[in-house]
Phi, psi and omega in degrees: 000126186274138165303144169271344184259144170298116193306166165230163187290139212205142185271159167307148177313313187274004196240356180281112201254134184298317170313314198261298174322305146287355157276297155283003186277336173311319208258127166303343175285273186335283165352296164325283142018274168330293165317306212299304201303003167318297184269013145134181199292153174214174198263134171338302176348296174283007189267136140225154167298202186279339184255111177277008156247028169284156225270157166302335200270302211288322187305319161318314156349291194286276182334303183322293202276000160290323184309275287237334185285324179125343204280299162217126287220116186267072138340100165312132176221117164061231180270010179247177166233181180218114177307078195252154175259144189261056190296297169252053201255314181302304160322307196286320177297318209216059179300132123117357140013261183318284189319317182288305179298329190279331179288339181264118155229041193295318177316316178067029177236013125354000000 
């Protein structure tokens, strides 16, 4: 059985800009996110920022612009989407990046 939702569009590994990467990665929600998906891929569903009642429009939001950065690969999965962190896609651009943000938990959202 084929999916109905539409892939959505993600830069190329070489198209990945530090800035926007680093922007998004600025914001605590997004962070958050980033850490779960750390420990592996999960279905949107299962995603939450640190507040899990934040509304679906803002939680897309947050998705959009990790996506939109590069940071991670939104998949269509059955009626659902499936979440991945673009871990070595980030490792080829930006070593030791990921690793350094992820290790960092002054921020307190760790």
């Amino acid at each position: 059985m084929t999916s109905d939702i539409a892939p959505l569009p993600h830069p190329d590994r070489g198209d990945l800009k530090l800035t926007q990467v680093l922007f998004a990665l600025s914001d605590p929600e997004r962070l958050a996110i980033v850490r779960q998906l750390a420990a592996g891929p999960l279905d949107m569903a299962q995603c939450h920022p640190s507040d899990a009642a934040t509304p679906k429009s803002t939680k897309s939001h947050l998705m959009k612009v990790l996506r939109e950065a590069g940071i991670i690969h939104n998949a269509a999965a059955g009626r659902g989407r499936r979440l991945t962190l673009r871990r070595d896609d980030l490792e080829a651009r930006f070593p030791g990046l990921l690793a350094c943000v992820l290790a960092d938990t002054s921020d307190g959202t760790a």
